[in-house]
C-alpha positions in Angstrom: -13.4 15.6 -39.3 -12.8 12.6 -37.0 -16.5 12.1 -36.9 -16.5 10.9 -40.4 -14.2 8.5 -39.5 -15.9 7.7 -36.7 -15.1 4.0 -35.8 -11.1 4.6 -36.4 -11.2 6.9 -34.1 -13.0 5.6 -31.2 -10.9 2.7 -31.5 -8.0 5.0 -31.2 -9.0 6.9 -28.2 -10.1 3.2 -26.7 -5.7 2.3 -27.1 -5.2 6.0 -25.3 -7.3 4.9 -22.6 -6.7 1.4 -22.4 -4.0 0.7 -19.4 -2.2 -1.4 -21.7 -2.1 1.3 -24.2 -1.1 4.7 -23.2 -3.3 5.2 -19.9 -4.9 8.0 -20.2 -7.9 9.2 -18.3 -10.8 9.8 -20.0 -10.7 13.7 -19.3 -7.2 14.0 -20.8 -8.8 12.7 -24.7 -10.7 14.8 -26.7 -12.4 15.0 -29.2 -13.2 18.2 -31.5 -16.0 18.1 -34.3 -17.2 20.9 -36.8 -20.5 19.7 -35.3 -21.5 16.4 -37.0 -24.7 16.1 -35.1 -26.0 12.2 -35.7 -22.2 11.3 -34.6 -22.2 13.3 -31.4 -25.0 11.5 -30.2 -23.5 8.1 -30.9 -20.4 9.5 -29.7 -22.1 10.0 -26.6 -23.6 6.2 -26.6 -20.4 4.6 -27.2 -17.4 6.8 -25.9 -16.9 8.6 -22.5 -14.2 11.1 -23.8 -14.2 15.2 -23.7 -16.0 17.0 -26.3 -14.6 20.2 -28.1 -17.2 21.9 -31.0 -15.5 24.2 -33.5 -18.2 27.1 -33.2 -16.7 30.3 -34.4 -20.1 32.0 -34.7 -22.9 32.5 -32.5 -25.0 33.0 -35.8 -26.0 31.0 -38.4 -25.5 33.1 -41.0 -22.0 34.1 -39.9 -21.5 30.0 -38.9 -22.1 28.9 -42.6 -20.1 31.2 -44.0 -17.2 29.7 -41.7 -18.2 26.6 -41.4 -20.1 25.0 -44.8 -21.1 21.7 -42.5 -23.5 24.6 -40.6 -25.7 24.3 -43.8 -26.2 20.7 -42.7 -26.4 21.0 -39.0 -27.6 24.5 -38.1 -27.0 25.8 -34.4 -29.9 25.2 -32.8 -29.3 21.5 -33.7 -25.8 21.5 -33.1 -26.7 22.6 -29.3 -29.0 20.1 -28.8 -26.5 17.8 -29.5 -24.3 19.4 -27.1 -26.9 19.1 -24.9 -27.6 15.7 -25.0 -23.9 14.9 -24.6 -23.6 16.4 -21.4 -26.7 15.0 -20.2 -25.5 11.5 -20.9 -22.4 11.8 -19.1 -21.9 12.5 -15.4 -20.5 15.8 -15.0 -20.6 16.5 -18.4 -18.9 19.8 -20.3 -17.9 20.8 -23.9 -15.5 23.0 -24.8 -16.5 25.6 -27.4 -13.7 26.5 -29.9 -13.7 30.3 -31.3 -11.3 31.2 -33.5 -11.2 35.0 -33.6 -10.9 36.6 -37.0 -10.3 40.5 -37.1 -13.7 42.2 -38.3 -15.3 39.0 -39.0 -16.6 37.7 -35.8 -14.8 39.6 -33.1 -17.0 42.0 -32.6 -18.2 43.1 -29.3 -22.3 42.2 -30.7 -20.7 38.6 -31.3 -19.4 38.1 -28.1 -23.1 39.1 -26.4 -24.4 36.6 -28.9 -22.2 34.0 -27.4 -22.9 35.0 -24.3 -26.8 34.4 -24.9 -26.0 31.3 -26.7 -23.9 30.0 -23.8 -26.5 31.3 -21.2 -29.4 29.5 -22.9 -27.6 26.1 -23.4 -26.7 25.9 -19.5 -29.6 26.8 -18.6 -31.1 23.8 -20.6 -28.7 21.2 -18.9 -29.3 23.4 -15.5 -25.2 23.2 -15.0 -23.6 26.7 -15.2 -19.9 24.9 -15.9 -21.4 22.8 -18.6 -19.8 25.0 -21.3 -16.4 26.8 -21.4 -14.6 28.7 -24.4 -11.6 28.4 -26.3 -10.6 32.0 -27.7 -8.2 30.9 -30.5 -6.4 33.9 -31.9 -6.2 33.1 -36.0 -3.1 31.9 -37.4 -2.3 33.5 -40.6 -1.1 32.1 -43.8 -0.2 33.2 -47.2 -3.3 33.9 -49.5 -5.9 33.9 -46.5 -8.4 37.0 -46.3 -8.6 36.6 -42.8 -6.3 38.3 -40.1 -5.8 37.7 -36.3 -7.7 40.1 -33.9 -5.2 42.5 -31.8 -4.8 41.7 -28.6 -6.9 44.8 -27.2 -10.2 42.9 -29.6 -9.5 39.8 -27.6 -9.4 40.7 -24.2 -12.4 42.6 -24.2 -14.2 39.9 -25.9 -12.9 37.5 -23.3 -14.0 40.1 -20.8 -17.6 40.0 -22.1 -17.8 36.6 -21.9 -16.7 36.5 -18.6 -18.7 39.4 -16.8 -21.8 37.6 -19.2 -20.9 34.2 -16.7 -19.1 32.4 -19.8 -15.8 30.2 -18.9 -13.6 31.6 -21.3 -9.6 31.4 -22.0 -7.1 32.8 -24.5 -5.0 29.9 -25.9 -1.8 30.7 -26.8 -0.2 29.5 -30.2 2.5 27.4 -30.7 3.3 26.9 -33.9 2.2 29.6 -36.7 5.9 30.6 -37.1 6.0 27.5 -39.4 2.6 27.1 -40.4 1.8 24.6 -37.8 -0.2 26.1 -35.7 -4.2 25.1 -34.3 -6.3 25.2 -36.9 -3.5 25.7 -39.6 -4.6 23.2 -42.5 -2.4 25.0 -45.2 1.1 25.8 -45.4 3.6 25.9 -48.2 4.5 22.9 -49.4 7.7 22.5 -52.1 6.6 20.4 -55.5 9.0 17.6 -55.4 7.3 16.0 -58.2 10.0 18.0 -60.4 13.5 18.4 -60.1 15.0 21.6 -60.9 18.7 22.1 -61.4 
């Protein structure tokens, strides 16, 4: 969570920006939290960088099963944030990441929850292009119980997104041939503690 290490990586993203680092605009860095409210809002206060929440639920029942740190920062405190971020910033946005697990939030019902949940925080921050989505399709790895949606789950909960006024794209993954995808936090990794003849 690079909010936890909060002044490392603002320094970090200071060197990406810097011209004397790597020069890059302010739009090209982002940043992307589990939702660690107090540090969005100083985030907002002390960096001018893009914002990307890991949401995965429109729910917080569904959220805290997904995401523990929604214990600590429910949703309607985590969009509040959100809020506050794009109010601080000139044509402000964040970028809502969703992985999509089959059966477990892919649902037609949670897509009409995100759509509300999208709705109402645009309509706080009165900008309809404040908020866009990330559709992540799951990358599976040995031992998980969770499986990626089929295709045919995530187009139509793209499609009701979009037809609710919700921004959303597929992303395509790169990487979950060798456990190295988004999101992939586990993979197999050999003990070389022992050797074995």
């Amino acid at each position: 969570e690079p909010l936890l290490n909060f002044d490392i990586v603002v320094g970090a993203m200071s060197i990406m920006r810097d011209d004397l680092g790597f020069g890059l605009a302010n739009k090209r860095v982002t940043l992307s939290t589990s939702g660690v409210v107090p540090m969005i809002d100083r985030l907002s206060a002390e960096s001018d960088v893009s914002l990307a929440v890991s949401l995965h639920a429109a729910n917080d029942a569904l959220r805290t099963e997904l995401v523990p740190l929604n214990k600590k920062y429910p949703i309607a405190q985590l969009m509040a944030a959100c809020e506050r971020y794009v109010l601080a910033r000139k044509h402000g946005s964040v970028t809502f990441e969703y992985t999509l697990m089959q059966g477990v939030n892919d649902q037609p019902e949670h897509a009409r929850e995100l759509v509300r949940l999208l709705r109402g925080f645009t309509n706080r921050v009165q900008d309809r292009d404040a908020a866009k989505v990330n559709l992540i399709p799951f990358n599976p790895f040995p031992g998980t119980r969770y499986a990626r949606s089929g295709e045919t789950d995530i187009r139509a909960f793209q499609e009701i997104l979009q037809k609710g006024g919700v921004l959303a794209m597929v992303r395509r993954t790169r990487g979950d041939d060798i456990d190295a995808a988004c999101g992939q936090l586990k993979g197999q990794v050999m003990d070389r503690t022992r050797r074995q003849a």
